[in-house]
C-alpha positions as CSV (number, residue, x, y, z in Angstrom):
1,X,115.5,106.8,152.2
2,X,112.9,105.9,150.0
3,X,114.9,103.9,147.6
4,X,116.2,101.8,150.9
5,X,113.1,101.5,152.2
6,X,111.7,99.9,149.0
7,X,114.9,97.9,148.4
8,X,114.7,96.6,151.5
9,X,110.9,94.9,151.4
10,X,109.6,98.2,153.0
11,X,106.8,99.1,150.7
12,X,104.3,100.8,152.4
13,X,107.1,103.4,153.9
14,X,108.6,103.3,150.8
15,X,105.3,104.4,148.9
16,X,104.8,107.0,152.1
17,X,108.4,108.6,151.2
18,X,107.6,108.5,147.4
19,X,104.1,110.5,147.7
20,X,105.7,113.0,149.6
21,X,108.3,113.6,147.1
22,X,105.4,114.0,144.4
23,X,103.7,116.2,146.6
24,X,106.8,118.4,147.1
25,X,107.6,118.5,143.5
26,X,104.6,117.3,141.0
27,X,106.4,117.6,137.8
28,X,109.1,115.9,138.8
29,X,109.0,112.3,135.9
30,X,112.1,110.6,138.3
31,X,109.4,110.5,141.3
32,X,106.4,108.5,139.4
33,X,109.0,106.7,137.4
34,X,110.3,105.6,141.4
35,X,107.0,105.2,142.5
36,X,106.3,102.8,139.6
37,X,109.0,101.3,140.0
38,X,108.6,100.4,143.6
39,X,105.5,99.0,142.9
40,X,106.3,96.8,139.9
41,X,109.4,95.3,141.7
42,X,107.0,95.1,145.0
43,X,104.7,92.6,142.8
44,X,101.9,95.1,142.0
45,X,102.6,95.5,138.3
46,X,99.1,97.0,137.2
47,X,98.8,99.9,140.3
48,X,102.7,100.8,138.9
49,X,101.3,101.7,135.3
50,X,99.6,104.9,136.3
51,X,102.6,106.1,138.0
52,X,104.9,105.4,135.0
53,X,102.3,106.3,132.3
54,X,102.5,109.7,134.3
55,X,106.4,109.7,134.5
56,X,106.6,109.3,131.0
57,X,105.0,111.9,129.9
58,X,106.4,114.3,132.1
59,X,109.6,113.4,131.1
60,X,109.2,113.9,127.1
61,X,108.7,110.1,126.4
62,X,112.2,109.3,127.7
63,X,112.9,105.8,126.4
64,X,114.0,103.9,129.7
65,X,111.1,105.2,131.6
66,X,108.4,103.5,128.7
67,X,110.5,100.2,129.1
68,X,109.6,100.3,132.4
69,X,105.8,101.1,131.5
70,X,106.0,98.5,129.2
71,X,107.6,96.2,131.5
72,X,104.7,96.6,133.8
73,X,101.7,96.6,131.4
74,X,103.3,93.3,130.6
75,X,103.8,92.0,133.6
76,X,100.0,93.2,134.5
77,X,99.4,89.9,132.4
78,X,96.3,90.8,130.8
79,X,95.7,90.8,127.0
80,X,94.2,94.3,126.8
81,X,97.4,96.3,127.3
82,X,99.2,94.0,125.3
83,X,99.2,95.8,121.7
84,X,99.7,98.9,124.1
85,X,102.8,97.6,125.4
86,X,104.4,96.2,122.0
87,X,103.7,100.2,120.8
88,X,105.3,101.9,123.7
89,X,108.2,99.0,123.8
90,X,108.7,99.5,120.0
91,X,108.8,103.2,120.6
92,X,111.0,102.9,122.8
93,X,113.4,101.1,121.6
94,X,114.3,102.9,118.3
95,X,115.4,105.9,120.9
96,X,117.4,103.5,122.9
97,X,118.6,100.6,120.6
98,X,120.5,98.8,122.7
99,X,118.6,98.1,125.9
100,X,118.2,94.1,126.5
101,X,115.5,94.7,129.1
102,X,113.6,96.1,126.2
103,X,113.4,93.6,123.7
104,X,113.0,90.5,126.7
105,X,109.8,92.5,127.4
106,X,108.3,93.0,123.7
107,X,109.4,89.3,123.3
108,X,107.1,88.4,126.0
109,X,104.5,90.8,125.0
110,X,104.9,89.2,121.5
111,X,104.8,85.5,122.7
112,X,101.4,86.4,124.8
113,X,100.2,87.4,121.4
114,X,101.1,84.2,119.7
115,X,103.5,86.2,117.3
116,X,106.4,83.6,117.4
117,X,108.3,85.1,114.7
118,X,108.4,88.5,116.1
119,X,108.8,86.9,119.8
120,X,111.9,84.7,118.6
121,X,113.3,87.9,117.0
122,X,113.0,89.9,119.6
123,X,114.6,87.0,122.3
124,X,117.8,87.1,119.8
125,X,118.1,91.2,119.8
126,X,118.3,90.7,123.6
127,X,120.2,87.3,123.8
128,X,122.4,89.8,121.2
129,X,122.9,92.8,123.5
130,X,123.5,90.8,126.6
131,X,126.6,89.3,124.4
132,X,125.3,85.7,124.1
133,X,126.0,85.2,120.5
134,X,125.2,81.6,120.3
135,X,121.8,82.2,121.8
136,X,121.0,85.0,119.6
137,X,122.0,83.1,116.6
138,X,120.0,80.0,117.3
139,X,116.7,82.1,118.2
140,X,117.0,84.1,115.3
141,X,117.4,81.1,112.8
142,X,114.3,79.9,114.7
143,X,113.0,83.2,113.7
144,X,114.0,83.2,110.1
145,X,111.8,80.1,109.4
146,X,108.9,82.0,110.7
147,X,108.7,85.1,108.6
148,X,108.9,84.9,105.1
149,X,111.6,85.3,103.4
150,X,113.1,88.8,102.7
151,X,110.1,90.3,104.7
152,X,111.9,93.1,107.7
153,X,111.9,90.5,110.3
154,X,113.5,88.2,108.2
155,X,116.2,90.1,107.2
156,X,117.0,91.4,111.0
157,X,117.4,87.6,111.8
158,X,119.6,87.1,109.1
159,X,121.8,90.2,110.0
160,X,122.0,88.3,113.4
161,X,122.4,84.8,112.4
162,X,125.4,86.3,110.1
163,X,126.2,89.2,112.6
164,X,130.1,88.9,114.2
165,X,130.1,88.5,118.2
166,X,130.3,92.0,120.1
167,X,133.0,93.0,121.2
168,X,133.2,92.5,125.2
């Protein structure tokens, strides 16, 4: 009911259903990682961050749940949670490689920044992942020319520059 409730432009029940879920079982991560999630999709980015900060540490730093913190302390749009959300993205991500979501939000976090290389690199793991080769390739050529060559990022945008399509 909860889930409906938020799905269907119900917040405030939503959040009501949610906090008695918490209440009847407080260590529960799926119930803050909801509750953040309500809120974030609901346009309230920064009150979902304590709710997912919470989630993700009671469920042993599982990878989906930080994209979503990440996703929100990015969306929160302010520059002081920005580093934070490039680390817990980053974290993230080596756990679950090959989540789209999580590199189009550490692209924006990185772009926010001003770290173009790293942004472009990013855009081309997801563009990647989501199966649009040509995207990927052209982003991470832009990439290429903005790390120096041989350096980590430059040789991830070479791997997908050169990198066959996946297989759909």
């Amino acid at each position: 009911r909860a889930i409906t409730s938020y799905l269907h432009g119900d917040l405030r029940s939503a959040l009501a259903q949610i906090d008695a879920l918490i209440q009847a079982q407080p260590a529960n991560p799926y119930f803050y990682e909801l509750r953040g999630q309500a809120l974030l999709e609901g346009g309230r980015p920064t009150e979902a961050v304590a709710p997912l900060r919470k989630a993700v540490a009671l469920s042993n730093n599982a990878p989906l749940i930080g994209m979503l913190l990440g996703q929100a302390l990015v969306a929160s749009n302010s520059s002081a949670t920005t580093d934070e959300a490039i680390g817990i993205l980053r974290a993230a991500l080596t756990r679950e490689t090959e989540a789209p979501l999580g590199y189009s939000q550490l692209a924006m976090a990185y772009g926010r920044k001003g770290d173009y290389a790293q942004a472009d690199l990013a855009s081309a793991q997801a563009a990647f992942l989501r199966g649009d080769t040509k995207t990927a390739r052209e982003l991470a050529a832009r990439a290429k020319t903005r790390f120096p060559v041989g350096s980590p990022g430059w040789v991830k945008a070479d791997d997908i520059v050169a990198a066959k399509p996946m297989p759909g």
